[in-house]
LOKEGU-207518 format. One line per 10 residues: for each residue x negated, y, z negated of C-alpha. Coordinates in steps of 0.02 Angstrom, whole numbers. Example, Ala and Ser with C-alpha at 12.3 -4.5 7.8 and 13.67 -1.06 7.14 Angstrom:
BEGIN
-615 -225 -390 ~ -684 -53 -357
END
This chain:
BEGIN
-1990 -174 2102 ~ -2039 -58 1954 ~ -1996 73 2038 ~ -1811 3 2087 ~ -1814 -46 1901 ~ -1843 126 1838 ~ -1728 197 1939 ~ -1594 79 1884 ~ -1640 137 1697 ~ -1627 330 1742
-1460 300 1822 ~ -1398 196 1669 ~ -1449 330 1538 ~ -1372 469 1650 ~ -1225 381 1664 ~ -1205 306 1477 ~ -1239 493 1426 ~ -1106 573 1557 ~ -977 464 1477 ~ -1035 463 1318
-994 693 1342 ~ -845 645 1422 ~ -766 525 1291 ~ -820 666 1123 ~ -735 796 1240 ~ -575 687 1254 ~ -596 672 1066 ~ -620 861 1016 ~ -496 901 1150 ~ -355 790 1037
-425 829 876 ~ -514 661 813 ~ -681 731 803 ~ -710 602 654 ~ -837 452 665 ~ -770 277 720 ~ -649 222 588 ~ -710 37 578 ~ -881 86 515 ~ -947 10 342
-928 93 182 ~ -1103 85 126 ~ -1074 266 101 ~ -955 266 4 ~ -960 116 -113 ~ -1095 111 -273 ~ -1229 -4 -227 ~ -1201 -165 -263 ~ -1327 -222 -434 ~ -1345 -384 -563
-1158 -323 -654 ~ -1063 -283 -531 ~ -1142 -396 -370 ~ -1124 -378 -175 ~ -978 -516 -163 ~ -864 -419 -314 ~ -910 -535 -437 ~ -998 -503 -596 ~ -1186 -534 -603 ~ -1264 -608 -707
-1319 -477 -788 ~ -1147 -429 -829 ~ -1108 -364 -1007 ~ -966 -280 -1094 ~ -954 -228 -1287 ~ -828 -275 -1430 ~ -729 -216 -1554 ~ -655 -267 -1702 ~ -523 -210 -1810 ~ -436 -260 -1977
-315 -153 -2007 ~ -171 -105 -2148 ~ -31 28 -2097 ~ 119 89 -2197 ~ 248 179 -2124 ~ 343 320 -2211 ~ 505 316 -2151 ~ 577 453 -2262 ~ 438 574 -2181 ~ 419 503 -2009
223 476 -2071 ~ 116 347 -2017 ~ -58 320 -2126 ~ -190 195 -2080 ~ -341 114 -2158 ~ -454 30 -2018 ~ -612 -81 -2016 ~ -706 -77 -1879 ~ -841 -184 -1804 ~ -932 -144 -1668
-1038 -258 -1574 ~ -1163 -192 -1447 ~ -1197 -312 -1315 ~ -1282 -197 -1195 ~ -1462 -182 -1189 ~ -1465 4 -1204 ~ -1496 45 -1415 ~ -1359 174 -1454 ~ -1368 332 -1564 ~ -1186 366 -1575
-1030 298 -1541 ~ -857 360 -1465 ~ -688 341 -1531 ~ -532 395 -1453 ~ -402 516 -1564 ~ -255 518 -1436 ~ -127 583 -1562 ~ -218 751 -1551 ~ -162 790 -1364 ~ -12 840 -1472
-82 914 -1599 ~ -37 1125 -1632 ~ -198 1173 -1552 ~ -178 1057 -1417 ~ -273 1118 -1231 ~ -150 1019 -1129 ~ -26 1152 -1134 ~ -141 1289 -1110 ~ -183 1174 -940 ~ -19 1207 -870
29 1343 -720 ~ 163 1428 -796 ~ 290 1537 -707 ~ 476 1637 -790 ~ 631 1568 -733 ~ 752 1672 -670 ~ 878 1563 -773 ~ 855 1458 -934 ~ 962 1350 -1069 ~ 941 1471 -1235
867 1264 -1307 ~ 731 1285 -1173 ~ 691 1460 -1196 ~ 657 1428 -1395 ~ 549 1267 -1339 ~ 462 1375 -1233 ~ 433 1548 -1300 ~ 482 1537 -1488 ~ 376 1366 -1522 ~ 336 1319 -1700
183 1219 -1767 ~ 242 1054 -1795 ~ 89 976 -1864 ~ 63 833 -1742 ~ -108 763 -1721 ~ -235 636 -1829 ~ -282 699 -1997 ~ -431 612 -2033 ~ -448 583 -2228 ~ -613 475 -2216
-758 403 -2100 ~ -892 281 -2205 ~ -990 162 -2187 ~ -1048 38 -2312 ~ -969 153 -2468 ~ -1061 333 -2399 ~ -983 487 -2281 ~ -1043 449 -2120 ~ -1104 566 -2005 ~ -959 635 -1874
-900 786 -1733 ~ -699 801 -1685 ~ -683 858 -1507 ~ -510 871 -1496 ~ -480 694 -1433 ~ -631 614 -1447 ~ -742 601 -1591 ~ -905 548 -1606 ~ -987 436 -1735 ~ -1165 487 -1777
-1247 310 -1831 ~ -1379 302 -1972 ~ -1496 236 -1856 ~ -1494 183 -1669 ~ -1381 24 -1652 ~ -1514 -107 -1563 ~ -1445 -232 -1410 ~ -1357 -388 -1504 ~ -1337 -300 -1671 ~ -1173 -252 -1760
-1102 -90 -1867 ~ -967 -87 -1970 ~ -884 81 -2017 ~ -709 141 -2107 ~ -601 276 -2026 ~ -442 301 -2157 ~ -305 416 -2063 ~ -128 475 -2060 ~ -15 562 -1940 ~ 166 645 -1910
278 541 -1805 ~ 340 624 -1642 ~ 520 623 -1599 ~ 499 549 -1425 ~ 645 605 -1345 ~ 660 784 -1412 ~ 477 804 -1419 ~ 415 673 -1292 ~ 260 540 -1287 ~ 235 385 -1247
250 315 -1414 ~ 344 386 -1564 ~ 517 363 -1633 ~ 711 387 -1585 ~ 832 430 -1716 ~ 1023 388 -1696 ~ 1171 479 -1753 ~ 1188 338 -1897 ~ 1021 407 -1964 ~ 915 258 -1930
745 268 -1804 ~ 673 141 -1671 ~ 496 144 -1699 ~ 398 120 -1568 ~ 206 151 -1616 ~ 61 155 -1496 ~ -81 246 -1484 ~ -73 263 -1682 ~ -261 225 -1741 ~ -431 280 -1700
-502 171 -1544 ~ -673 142 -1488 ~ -700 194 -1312 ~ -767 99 -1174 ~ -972 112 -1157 ~ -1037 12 -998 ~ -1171 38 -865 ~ -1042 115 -744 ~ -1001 275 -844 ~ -1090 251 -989
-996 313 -1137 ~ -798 335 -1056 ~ -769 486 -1166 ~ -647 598 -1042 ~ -540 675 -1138 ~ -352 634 -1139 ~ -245 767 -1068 ~ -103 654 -1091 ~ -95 593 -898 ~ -229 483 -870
-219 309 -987 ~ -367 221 -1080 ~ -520 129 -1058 ~ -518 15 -1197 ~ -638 -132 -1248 ~ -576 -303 -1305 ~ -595 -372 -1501 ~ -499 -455 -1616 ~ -379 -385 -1738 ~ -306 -438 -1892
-147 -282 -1937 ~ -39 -279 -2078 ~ 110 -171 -2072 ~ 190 -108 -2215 ~ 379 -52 -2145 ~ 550 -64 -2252 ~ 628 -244 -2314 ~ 789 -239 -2172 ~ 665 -187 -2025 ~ 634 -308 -1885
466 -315 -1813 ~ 383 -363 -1660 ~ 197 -329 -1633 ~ 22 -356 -1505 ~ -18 -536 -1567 ~ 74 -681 -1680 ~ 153 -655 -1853 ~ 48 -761 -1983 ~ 186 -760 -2134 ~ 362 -766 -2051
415 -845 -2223 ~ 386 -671 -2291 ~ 464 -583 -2189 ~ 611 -665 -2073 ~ 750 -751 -2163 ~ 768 -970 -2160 ~ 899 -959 -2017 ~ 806 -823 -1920 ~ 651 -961 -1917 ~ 761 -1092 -1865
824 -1004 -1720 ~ 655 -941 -1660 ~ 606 -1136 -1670 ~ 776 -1179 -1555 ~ 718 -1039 -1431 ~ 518 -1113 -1417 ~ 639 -1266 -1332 ~ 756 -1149 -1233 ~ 714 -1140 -1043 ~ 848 -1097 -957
942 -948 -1079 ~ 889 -837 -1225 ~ 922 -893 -1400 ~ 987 -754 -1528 ~ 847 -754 -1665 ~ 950 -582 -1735 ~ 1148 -574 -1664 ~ 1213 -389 -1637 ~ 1337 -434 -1785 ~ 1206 -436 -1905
1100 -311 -1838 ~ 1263 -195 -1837 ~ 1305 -264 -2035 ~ 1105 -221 -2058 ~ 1092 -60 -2000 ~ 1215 -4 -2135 ~ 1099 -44 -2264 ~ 935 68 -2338 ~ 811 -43 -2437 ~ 723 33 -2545
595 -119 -2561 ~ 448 -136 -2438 ~ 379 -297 -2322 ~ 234 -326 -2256 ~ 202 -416 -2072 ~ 45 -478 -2044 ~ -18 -498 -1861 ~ -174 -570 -1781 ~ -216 -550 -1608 ~ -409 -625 -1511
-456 -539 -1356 ~ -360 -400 -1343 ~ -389 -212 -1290 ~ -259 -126 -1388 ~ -131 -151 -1527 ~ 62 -90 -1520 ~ 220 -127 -1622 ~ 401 -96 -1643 ~ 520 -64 -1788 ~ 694 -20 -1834
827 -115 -1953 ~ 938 -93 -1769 ~ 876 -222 -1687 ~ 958 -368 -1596 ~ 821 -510 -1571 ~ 823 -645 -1418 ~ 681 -750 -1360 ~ 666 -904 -1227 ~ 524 -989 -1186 ~ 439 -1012 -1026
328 -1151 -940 ~ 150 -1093 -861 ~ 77 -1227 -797 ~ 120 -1353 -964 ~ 104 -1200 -1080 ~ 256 -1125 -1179 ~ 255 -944 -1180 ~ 374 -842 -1265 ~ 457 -715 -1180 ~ 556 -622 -1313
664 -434 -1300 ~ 713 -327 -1452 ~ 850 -193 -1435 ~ 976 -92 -1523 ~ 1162 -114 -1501 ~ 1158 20 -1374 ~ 1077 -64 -1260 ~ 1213 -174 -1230 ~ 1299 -260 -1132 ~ 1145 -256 -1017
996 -295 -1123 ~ 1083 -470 -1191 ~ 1114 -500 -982 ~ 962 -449 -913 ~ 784 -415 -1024 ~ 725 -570 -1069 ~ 767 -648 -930 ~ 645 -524 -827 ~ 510 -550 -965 ~ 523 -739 -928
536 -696 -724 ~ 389 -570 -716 ~ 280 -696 -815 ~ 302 -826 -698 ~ 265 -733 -536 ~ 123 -633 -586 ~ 20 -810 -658 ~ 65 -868 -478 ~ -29 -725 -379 ~ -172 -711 -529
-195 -858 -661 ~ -92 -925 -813 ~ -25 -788 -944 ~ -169 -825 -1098 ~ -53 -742 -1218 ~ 103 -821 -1345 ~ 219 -710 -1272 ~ 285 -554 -1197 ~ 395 -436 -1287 ~ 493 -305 -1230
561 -181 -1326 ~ 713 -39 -1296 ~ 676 123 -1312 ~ 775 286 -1216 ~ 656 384 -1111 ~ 513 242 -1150 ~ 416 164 -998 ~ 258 75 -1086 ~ 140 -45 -1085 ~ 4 -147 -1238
-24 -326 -1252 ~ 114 -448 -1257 ~ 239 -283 -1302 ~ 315 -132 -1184 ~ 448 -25 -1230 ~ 578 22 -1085 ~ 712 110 -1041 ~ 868 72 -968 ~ 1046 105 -1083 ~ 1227 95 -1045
1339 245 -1064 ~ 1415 221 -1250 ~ 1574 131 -1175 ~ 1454 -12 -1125 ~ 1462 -3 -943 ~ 1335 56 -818 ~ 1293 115 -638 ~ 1199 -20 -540 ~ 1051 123 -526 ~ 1041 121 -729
1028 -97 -712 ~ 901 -85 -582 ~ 813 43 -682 ~ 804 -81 -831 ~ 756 -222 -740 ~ 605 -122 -645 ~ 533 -54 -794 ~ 541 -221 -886 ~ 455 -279 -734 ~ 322 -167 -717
275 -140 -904 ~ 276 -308 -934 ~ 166 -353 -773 ~ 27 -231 -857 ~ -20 -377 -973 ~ -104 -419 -825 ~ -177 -254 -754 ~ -246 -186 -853 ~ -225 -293 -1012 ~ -324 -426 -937
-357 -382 -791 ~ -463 -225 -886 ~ -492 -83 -776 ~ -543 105 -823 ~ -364 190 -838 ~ -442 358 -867 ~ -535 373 -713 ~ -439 246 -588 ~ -256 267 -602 ~ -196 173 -438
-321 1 -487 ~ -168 -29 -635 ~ -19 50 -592 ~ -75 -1 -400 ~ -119 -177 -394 ~ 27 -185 -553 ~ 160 -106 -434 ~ 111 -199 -284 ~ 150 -377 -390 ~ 302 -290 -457
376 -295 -267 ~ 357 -487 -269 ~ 436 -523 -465 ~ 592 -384 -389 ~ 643 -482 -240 ~ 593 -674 -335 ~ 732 -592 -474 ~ 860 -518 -340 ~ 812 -547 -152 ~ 929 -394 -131
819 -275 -241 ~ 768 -115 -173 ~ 589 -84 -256 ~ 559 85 -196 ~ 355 23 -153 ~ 366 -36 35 ~ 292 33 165 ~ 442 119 237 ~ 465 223 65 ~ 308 292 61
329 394 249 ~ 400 558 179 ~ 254 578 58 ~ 124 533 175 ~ 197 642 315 ~ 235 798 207 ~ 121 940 164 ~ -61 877 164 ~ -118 1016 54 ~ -10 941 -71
-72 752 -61 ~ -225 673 -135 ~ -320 521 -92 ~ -285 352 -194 ~ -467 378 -249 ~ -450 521 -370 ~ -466 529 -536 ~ -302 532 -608 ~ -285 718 -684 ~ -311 805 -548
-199 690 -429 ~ -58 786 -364 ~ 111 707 -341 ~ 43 576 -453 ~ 199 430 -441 ~ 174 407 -244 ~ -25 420 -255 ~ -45 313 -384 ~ 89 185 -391 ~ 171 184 -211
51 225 -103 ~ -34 70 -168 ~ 74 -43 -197 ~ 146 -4 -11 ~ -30 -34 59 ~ -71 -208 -28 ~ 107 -273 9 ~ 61 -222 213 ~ -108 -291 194 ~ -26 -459 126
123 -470 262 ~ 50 -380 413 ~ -128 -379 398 ~ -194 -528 333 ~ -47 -646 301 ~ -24 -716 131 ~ -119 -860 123 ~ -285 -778 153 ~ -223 -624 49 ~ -162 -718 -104
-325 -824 -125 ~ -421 -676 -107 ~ -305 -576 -240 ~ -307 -702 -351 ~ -519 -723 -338 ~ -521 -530 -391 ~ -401 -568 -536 ~ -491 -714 -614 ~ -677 -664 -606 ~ -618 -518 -674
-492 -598 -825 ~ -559 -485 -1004 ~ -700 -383 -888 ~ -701 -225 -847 ~ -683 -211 -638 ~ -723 -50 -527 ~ -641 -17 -359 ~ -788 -78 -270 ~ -766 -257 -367 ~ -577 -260 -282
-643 -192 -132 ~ -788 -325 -108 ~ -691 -471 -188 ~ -541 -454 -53 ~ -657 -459 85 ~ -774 -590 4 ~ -629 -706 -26 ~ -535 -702 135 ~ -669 -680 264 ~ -593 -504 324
-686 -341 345 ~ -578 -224 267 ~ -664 -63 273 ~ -558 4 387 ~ -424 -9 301 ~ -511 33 135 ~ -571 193 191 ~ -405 254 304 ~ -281 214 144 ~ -383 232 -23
-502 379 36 ~ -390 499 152 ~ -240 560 162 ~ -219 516 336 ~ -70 455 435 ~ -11 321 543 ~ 87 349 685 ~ 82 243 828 ~ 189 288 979 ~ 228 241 1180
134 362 1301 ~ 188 282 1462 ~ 249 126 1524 ~ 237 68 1697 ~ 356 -54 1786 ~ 213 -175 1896 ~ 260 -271 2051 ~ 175 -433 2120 ~ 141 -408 2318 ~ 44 -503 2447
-30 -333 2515 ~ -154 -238 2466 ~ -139 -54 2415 ~ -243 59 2498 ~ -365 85 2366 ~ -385 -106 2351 ~ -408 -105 2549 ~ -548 10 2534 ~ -645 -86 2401 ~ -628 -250 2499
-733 -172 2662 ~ -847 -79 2528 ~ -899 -244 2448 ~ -843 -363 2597 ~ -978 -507 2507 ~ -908 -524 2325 ~ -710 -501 2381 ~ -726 -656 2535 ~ -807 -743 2373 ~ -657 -727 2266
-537 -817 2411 ~ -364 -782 2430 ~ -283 -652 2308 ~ -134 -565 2261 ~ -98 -396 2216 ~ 0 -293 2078 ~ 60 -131 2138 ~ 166 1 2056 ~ 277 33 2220 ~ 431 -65 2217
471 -52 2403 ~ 306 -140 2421 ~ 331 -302 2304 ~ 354 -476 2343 ~ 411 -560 2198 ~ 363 -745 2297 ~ 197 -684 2320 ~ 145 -799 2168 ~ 269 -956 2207 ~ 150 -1065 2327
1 -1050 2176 ~ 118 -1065 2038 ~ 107 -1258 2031 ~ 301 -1275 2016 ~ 288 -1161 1862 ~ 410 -1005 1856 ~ 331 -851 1891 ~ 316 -705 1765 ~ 384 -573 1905 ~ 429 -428 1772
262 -353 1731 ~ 244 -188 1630 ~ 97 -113 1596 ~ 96 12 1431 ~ -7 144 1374 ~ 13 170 1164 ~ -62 341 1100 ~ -121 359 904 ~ -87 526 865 ~ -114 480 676
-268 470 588 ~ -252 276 502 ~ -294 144 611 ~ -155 0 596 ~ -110 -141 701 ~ -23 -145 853 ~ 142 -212 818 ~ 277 -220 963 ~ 461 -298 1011 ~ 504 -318 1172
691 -340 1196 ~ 747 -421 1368 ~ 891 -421 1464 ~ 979 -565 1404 ~ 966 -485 1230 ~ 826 -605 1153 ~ 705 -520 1079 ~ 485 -547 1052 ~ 368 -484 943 ~ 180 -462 971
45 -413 856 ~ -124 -348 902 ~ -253 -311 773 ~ -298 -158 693 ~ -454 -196 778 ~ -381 -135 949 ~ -429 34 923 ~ -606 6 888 ~ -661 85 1064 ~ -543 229 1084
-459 287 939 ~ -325 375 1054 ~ -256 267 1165 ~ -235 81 1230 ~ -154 -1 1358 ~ -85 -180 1366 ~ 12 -260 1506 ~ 184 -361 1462 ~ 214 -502 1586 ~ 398 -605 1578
511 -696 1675 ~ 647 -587 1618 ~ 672 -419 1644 ~ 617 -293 1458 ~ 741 -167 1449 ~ 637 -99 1272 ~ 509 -99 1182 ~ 476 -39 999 ~ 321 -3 919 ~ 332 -60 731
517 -115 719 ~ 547 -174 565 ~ 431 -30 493 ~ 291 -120 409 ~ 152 3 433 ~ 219 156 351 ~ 235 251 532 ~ 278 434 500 ~ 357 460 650 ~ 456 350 750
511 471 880 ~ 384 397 999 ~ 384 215 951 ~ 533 141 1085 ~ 542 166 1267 ~ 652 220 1349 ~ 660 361 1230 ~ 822 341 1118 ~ 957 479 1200 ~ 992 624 1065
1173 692 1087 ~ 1199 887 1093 ~ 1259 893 909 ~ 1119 799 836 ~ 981 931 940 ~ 1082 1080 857 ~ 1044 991 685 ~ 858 967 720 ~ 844 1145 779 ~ 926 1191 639
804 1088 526 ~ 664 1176 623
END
């Protein structure tokens, strides 16, 4: 018996290691030499610890600093200047005693001795405007950057090193866990033009001589110091955002007597600044619903922007738990707010705008504000904030707490295309939707690109259609094929840092954004996807998440392993496509096939055991479609059978998503789970039974898993005509 036993074990492991050489020589042979796609990403993730725990929750451990500011600005309009005084608090919660802290000095990416430039591959044109050739070869200093006039602390020079974007604040002592410094930076700047000289912030100057102000960016900002990177000091190269920490602030802003203001947080002395009837209409719009109230009509803005005062006004904001502070100014503005119910809670949603922005900023911006507030709190929690502002600006798509400036103008005649209204309304969309990611939702900009402008664009999709079922929002799956099938030398995977990513739009906002919306519709179905997005978006509501947190909360909220999908669309470039190798027409008979005859005298014992059969053959002259009828029970008999081989010549593994179309015209979809391929990543075969006969079948027909080519996903093969060959070979 031992010895039978042992001979049984030598032929397993001779046998288990003959196909185990055959099946890595099928692989080599088609080029997946790779390990198995569904295996865990222990390797990959950071291992899990007391902050940032196993499930994607934060431990208990967890801890994050903050930041206070109080803060007076005065802007020079005459001089396009901007000069701050700033108190600053910080308040180390860690448990890690600091010698020195980090501030951010964005404004110098601009400044005249600026390395961004110096970054850039440069080649000559063989062409060039004679405006572009003096930008570009005959450049003058324009004086850009922070000049900072003071750093104290408690009345004395404190200790400090500018590198170029960052500087560092040398403490007195080392700053214990729990304990608090206060310290003075005092600071002014030159306004950039930010259509003639770009940004992201700055000002736009009409031919009537007045500016829209649109300041961000504008002070001195602590940067983010946590146990994941320690001190977030990268520098800003003027790609990759922030990572910001969250405080309170208490700004006032020091702007011309006939500007209009709108600011991060809520005005504490409107009697100051905004006329008797302007308050009375911003009271009528906290109980407008359904349409914008005019707080500022066009008439008077256009009567206002006439006007220079020489006297100044001060607006005073406060804002708690915020990451970042923005504003707007101009005397151009038209002013509408409404107000919109989360869950029992009026939020303002409010839009400020120059005259040329109309017709289609009165039509369309607030409205959006008040949309995109409602459907984000329904796929994350209830907007905390008093209101969302946004804010016109040409060439402008930004975001800051409760206030985004966006583009989006008629041609001067008033009208517009329906691409320059569906610009407007995206862009409202999407910079208003960063309140939540990463305003709240408070992930490190600098380093993660995609886990804000991803999960932000994904969202965005949802707010588009809710708005206008008809919108096209440019993130599905099926826009995202021709960058993920182009050159691969050229593409980077989600999980870069942002710098370095190359064609940054699809990598970090479409690619995303396509990948969650599949996950939610194809993959896991929105119930199971939306409790599990929203878990990830409320334990992580004023925290700073990684992409292990999303990663771990998904699959610890919804029950799914997701690593497969994880590592094939976040950490490759990788492809799907997902074709039909072969299909086989099957017949029922009441004969055997030869083969089958062979087997049945080889192992006589076990076949007389089964009793009577029937057979499937692939030889139509052999079938007997009755063969079935006297077992059938009276039921009709599936006597169309097809069996189908599907090849994977893509990298991603996706599900198996298929139509059959029958004769009668009806059509069926079936969807098999990614998890089909998890013993050959090649192939797989499934067999079709019906009572009708298929005349197709489509792999992926309504294009949901971003398939790169769809050449080889119907059978039988679409028929090419003779002109349409001579244009692909003359593609080729």
């Amino acid at each position: 018996m031992r010895k039978i036993s042992l001979l049984l074990l030598s032929l397993f492991v001779i046998t288990s290691a003959i196909a185990q050489e055959k099946q890595e020589e099928k692989k080599t042979q088609q080029g997946h030499t790779d390990q198995n796609k569904f295996r865990q990403m222990k390797d990959v993730l950071a291992t899990p610890n007391d902050q940032h725990t196993a499930s994607g929750a934060p431990g208990h451990q967890y801890t994050q600093q903050k930041v206070d500011y109080v803060m007076d600005i005065r802007l020079d309009e005459a001089n396009n200047k901007l000069y701050g005084d700033e108190k600053i608090t910080y308040h180390n919660n860690s448990k890690d005693n600091l010698t020195y802290l980090w501030v951010q000095l964005d404004q110098n990416m601009r400044a005249d001795d600026s390395k961004t430039p110096l970054a850039q591959s440069t080649g000559a044109a063989a062409f060039i405007t004679p405006e572009n050739f003096k930008s570009t070869y005959m450049t003058e200093k324009k004086g850009f950057g922070f000049n900072i006039e003071m750093v104290e602390s408690d009345g004395k020079p404190l200790s400090h090193t500018i590198n170029w974007t960052m500087m560092r604040i040398n403490l007195p002592k080392a700053l214990a866990p729990g304990d608090e410094f206060e310290f003075r930076i005092k600071w002014n700047y030159k306004i950039n033009n930010s259509v003639k000289d770009g940004g992201r912030s700055g000002f736009e100057d009409f031919p009537d001589g007045n500016n829209n102000y649109t300041i961000a960016q504008f002070f001195p900002r602590l940067a983010v110091y946590d146990n994941v990177e320690g001190w977030q000091n990268m520098q800003f190269w003027g790609r990759s955002e922030w990572a910001l920490e969250f405080g309170d602030y208490e700004v006032k802003i020091t702007v011309p007597a006939d500007h209009i203001m709108e600011a991060t947080g809520d005005l504490q002395n409107s009697k100051d600044v905004l006329t008797k009837e302007q308050r009375t209409r911003y009271e009528q719009a906290k109980k407008s619903f359904k349409d914008p109230v005019f707080i500022v009509t066009q008439a008077e803005a256009e009567q206002n922007e006439k006007g220079r005062a020489t006297k100044m006004s001060t607006w005073h904001y406060k804002a708690n738990m915020v990451r970042d502070f923005a504003f707007a100014t101009s005397r151009k503005y038209i002013w509408d707010a409404m107000a919109v119910n989360i869950n029992g809670k009026t939020i303002m949603a409010t839009s400020l705008y120059p005259k040329e922005g109309n017709p289609l900023w009165e039509e369309h911006s607030t409205r959006v504000v008040a949309n995109t507030l409602e459907e984000y709190s329904k796929l994350t929690f209830d907007y905390p904030y008093s209101k969302a502002v946004s804010v016109h600006a040409d060439r402008q798509g930004m975001e800051y707490p409760m206030i985004c400036f966006n583009y989006g103008r008629p041609e001067a005649d008033g009208s517009y295309s329906e691409r320059t209204k569906n610009g407007m309304i995206g862009v409202i969309t999407h910079e208003v939707g960063h309140n939540f990611f990463p305003m709240i939702v408070n992930s490190d900009e600098r380093q993660w690109t995609w886990m804000d402008e991803g999960l932000n664009s994904f969202v965005e999709i949802l707010a588009e259609l809710d708005y206008d079922p008809n919108f096209n929002t440019g993130n599905l799956p099926k826009d995202i094929v021709r960058y993920m099938g182009g050159d691969q030398s050229n593409i980077s995977p989600i999980m870069s840092q942002g710098d370095y990513v190359k064609q940054f739009g699809p990598n970090a906002y479409t690619k995303p954004a396509a990948g969650l919306y599949m996950l939610r519709t194809t993959i896991m179905g929105p119930e199971l996807f939306d409790h599990a997005f929203r878990t990830y978006s409320q334990r992580w509501m004023f925290k700073h998440p990684t992409p292990e947190d999303f990663f771990r909360s998904m699959e610890d909220a919804s029950g799914e392993d997701l690593d497969w999908f994880w590592r094939g669309w976040f950490y490759t470039t990788d492809v799907t496509d997902i074709g039909i190798k072969e299909v086989k027409p099957l017949y029922l008979t009441d004969k055997p096939s030869e083969r089958v005859t062979k087997l049945k005298e080889q192992y006589k014992q076990y076949f007389d055991s089964l009793g009577e059969l029937v057979y499937i053959t692939d030889n139509k002259e052999e079938a007997n479609p009755k063969a079935m009828d006297k077992y059938a029970d009276g039921k009709e008999v599936p006597t169309y059978i097809y069996s189908v081989e599907f090849e994977k010549p893509g990298g991603l593994v996706m599900p198996l998503i298929v139509q059959l179309t029958y004769a009668d015209g009806s059509t069926e979809k079936q969807t098999f789970p990614a998890q089909i391929w998890m013993k050959d990543d090649t192939s797989v075969k499934r067999v079709f039974s019906s009572t009708k006969e298929i005349t197709n079948i489509t792999v992926d027909p309504d294009l949901e898993t971003a398939d790169v080519d769809t050449s080889n996903n119907s059978w039988p093969k679409p028929q090419t005509d003779k002109f349409d060959q001579f244009k692909e070979k003359v593609k080729g």
